[in-house]
C-alpha positions in Angstrom: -19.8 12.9 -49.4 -22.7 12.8 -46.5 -21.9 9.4 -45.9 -18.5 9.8 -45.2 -19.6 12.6 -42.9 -22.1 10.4 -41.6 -19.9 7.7 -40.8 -17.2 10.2 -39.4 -19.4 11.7 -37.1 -20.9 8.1 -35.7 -17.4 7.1 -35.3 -16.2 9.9 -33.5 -19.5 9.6 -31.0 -18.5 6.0 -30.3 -14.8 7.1 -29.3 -16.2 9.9 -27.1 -18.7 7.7 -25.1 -16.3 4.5 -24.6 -13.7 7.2 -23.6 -16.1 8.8 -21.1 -17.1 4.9 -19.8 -13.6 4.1 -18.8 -13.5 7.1 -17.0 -16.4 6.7 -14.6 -15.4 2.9 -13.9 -12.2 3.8 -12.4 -11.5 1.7 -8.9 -11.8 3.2 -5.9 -7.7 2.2 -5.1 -6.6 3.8 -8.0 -8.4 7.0 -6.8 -6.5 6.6 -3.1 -3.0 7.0 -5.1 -4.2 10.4 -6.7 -5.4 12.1 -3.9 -3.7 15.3 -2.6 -3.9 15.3 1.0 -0.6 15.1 2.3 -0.8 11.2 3.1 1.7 9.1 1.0 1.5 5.7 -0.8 4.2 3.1 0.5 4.7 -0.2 -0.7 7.3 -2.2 1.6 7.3 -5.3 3.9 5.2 -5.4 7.1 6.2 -7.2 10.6 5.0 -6.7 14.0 6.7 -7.7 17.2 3.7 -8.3 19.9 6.3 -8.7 22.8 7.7 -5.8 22.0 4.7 -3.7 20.8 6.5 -2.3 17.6 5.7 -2.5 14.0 7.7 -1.9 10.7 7.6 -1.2 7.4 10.7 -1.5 5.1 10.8 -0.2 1.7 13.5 -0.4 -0.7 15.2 2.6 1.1 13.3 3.1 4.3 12.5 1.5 7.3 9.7 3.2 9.3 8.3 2.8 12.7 4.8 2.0 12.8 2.0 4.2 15.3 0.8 1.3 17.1 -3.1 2.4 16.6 -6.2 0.3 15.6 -5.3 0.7 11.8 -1.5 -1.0 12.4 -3.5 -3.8 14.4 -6.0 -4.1 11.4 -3.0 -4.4 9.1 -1.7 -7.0 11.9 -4.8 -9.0 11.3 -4.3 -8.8 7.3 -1.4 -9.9 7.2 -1.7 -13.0 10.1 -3.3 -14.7 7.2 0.0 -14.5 4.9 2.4 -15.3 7.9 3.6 -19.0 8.4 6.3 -17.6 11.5 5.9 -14.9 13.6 8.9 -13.2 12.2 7.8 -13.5 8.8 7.2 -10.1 7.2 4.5 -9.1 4.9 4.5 -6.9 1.4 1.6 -4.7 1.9 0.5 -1.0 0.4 -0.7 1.5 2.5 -1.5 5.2 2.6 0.4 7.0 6.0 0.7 10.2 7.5 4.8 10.9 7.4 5.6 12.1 10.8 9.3 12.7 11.9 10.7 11.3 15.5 10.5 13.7 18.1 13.9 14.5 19.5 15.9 12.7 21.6 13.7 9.7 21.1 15.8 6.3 19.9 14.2 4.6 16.4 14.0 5.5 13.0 13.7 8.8 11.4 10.5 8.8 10.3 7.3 6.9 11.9 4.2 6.2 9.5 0.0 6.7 11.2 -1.6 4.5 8.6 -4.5 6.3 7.3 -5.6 3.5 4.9 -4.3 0.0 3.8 -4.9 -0.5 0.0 -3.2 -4.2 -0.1 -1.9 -7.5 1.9 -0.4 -9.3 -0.2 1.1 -13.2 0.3 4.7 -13.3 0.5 7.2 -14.2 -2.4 7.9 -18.0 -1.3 10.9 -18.1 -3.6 12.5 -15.2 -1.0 14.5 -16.8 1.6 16.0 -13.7 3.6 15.5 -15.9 7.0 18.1 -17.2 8.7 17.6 -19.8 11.1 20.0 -21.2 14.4 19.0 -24.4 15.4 21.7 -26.4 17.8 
Protein backbone atom coordinates (compact mmCIF):
# COMPACT_ATOMS: atom_id res chain seq x y z
CA UNK A 1 0.00 0.00 0.00
CA UNK A 2 2.90 2.77 0.63
CA UNK A 3 4.30 1.90 -2.53
CA UNK A 4 1.57 2.48 -4.50
CA UNK A 5 1.32 5.74 -2.62
CA UNK A 6 4.81 6.17 -3.27
CA UNK A 7 4.71 5.65 -6.73
CA UNK A 8 1.44 7.83 -7.05
CA UNK A 9 2.83 10.68 -5.49
CA UNK A 10 6.30 10.58 -7.73
CA UNK A 11 4.16 10.29 -10.73
CA UNK A 12 1.97 13.04 -10.00
CA UNK A 13 5.33 15.35 -9.16
CA UNK A 14 6.67 14.49 -12.62
CA UNK A 15 3.28 15.58 -14.43
CA UNK A 16 3.28 18.84 -12.38
CA UNK A 17 6.94 19.86 -13.17
CA UNK A 18 6.93 18.91 -17.07
CA UNK A 19 3.49 20.80 -17.05
CA UNK A 20 5.00 23.82 -15.35
CA UNK A 21 8.29 23.47 -18.05
CA UNK A 22 6.14 23.90 -21.03
CA UNK A 23 4.76 26.71 -19.63
CA UNK A 24 7.76 28.86 -19.04
CA UNK A 25 9.26 27.86 -22.62
CA UNK A 26 6.49 29.43 -24.45
CA UNK A 27 7.81 31.76 -27.68
CA UNK A 28 7.73 35.10 -27.46
CA UNK A 29 5.14 35.17 -30.89
CA UNK A 30 2.83 33.12 -29.30
CA UNK A 31 2.80 35.60 -26.42
CA UNK A 32 2.18 38.78 -29.15
CA UNK A 33 -1.25 36.94 -30.22
CA UNK A 34 -2.47 36.91 -26.50
CA UNK A 35 -1.91 40.25 -25.54
CA UNK A 36 -4.84 42.67 -24.76
CA UNK A 37 -3.97 45.91 -25.95
CA UNK A 38 -6.23 46.84 -28.52
CA UNK A 39 -3.70 45.93 -31.52
CA UNK A 40 -4.92 43.02 -33.74
CA UNK A 41 -3.25 39.98 -35.39
CA UNK A 42 -3.67 40.00 -39.34
CA UNK A 43 -2.55 37.45 -41.60
CA UNK A 44 -2.98 38.60 -45.39
CA UNK A 45 -0.83 39.40 -48.41
CA UNK A 46 1.53 42.43 -48.47
CA UNK A 47 2.49 44.78 -51.56
CA UNK A 48 3.85 48.19 -51.76
CA UNK A 49 3.64 50.54 -54.63
CA UNK A 50 7.01 52.97 -54.29
CA UNK A 51 5.67 55.26 -57.12
CA UNK A 52 2.76 55.69 -55.59
CA UNK A 53 3.84 55.56 -51.87
CA UNK A 54 0.93 53.20 -50.76
CA UNK A 55 0.88 49.84 -49.13
CA UNK A 56 -1.67 47.00 -48.68
CA UNK A 57 -2.69 44.30 -46.96
CA UNK A 58 -5.50 41.84 -48.17
CA UNK A 59 -6.97 39.36 -46.08
CA UNK A 60 -9.46 36.87 -46.94
CA UNK A 61 -12.14 39.63 -46.41
CA UNK A 62 -10.29 42.89 -46.09
CA UNK A 63 -8.12 45.01 -47.85
CA UNK A 64 -6.44 47.69 -45.68
CA UNK A 65 -4.38 50.65 -46.42
CA UNK A 66 -1.09 50.68 -44.92
CA UNK A 67 0.41 54.01 -42.56
CA UNK A 68 3.36 54.57 -44.66
CA UNK A 69 5.79 54.71 -41.35
CA UNK A 70 9.24 53.11 -40.68
CA UNK A 71 7.50 49.84 -39.54
CA UNK A 72 5.61 49.44 -43.26
CA UNK A 73 9.17 50.25 -44.79
CA UNK A 74 10.75 47.50 -42.45
CA UNK A 75 7.99 45.11 -43.62
CA UNK A 76 9.01 46.54 -47.28
CA UNK A 77 12.43 45.30 -46.64
CA UNK A 78 11.16 41.69 -45.35
CA UNK A 79 9.34 40.99 -47.80
CA UNK A 80 11.97 42.36 -50.95
CA UNK A 81 13.55 39.14 -50.12
CA UNK A 82 10.36 36.99 -51.10
CA UNK A 83 9.50 39.22 -54.19
CA UNK A 84 10.72 38.11 -57.81
CA UNK A 85 8.41 41.36 -59.42
CA UNK A 86 7.63 44.39 -58.10
CA UNK A 87 3.99 43.64 -58.14
CA UNK A 88 4.31 40.44 -56.40
CA UNK A 89 2.61 40.50 -53.01
CA UNK A 90 3.79 38.91 -49.91
CA UNK A 91 1.81 36.64 -47.07
CA UNK A 92 3.05 38.19 -43.96
CA UNK A 93 1.49 38.39 -40.02
CA UNK A 94 1.53 41.42 -38.32
CA UNK A 95 0.09 43.05 -35.19
CA UNK A 96 -1.70 46.81 -36.27
CA UNK A 97 -3.45 49.50 -34.66
CA UNK A 98 -7.14 49.48 -36.54
CA UNK A 99 -7.80 53.00 -37.40
CA UNK A 100 -10.87 54.04 -39.57
CA UNK A 101 -10.50 56.64 -42.72
CA UNK A 102 -11.14 59.99 -41.87
CA UNK A 103 -14.05 61.40 -43.84
CA UNK A 104 -14.25 62.39 -47.03
CA UNK A 105 -10.86 60.86 -47.73
CA UNK A 106 -10.89 58.28 -50.92
CA UNK A 107 -9.36 54.50 -49.90
CA UNK A 108 -10.37 51.74 -47.97
CA UNK A 109 -12.37 51.69 -44.78
CA UNK A 110 -9.94 50.86 -42.50
CA UNK A 111 -6.02 51.68 -42.56
CA UNK A 112 -3.59 49.48 -40.35
CA UNK A 113 -0.18 51.40 -38.08
CA UNK A 114 1.87 48.25 -37.85
CA UNK A 115 2.88 47.91 -34.38
CA UNK A 116 4.83 44.70 -34.88
CA UNK A 117 5.57 42.18 -37.75
CA UNK A 118 5.57 38.55 -36.36
CA UNK A 119 6.17 36.84 -40.02
CA UNK A 120 7.40 37.25 -43.86
CA UNK A 121 6.77 34.50 -45.36
CA UNK A 122 7.80 33.25 -49.15
CA UNK A 123 5.02 33.19 -51.43
CA UNK A 124 2.98 30.05 -52.52
CA UNK A 125 4.70 29.39 -56.03
CA UNK A 126 1.90 27.13 -57.08
CA UNK A 127 -0.41 30.62 -56.89
CA UNK A 128 -0.69 32.18 -60.11
CA UNK A 129 -3.22 35.17 -59.55
CA UNK A 130 -0.89 37.39 -62.00
CA UNK A 131 -1.89 38.23 -65.17
CA UNK A 132 0.48 39.38 -67.60
CA UNK A 133 -0.08 41.68 -71.23
CA UNK A 134 2.71 41.39 -73.30
CA UNK A 135 2.18 42.61 -77.21
Amino acid sequence: MIKKLFILIICTGLFVSCKNETKSSEDSTLKSYDQNDGIITLKGDFIYDETQNAAVIQTANQIYGIVVDEKMKALNEKANAFKRESTDMIPVTVRAKRIAKPEGEEGWPFRLEIKEIIKVEIPNPDTNDVIKLEN
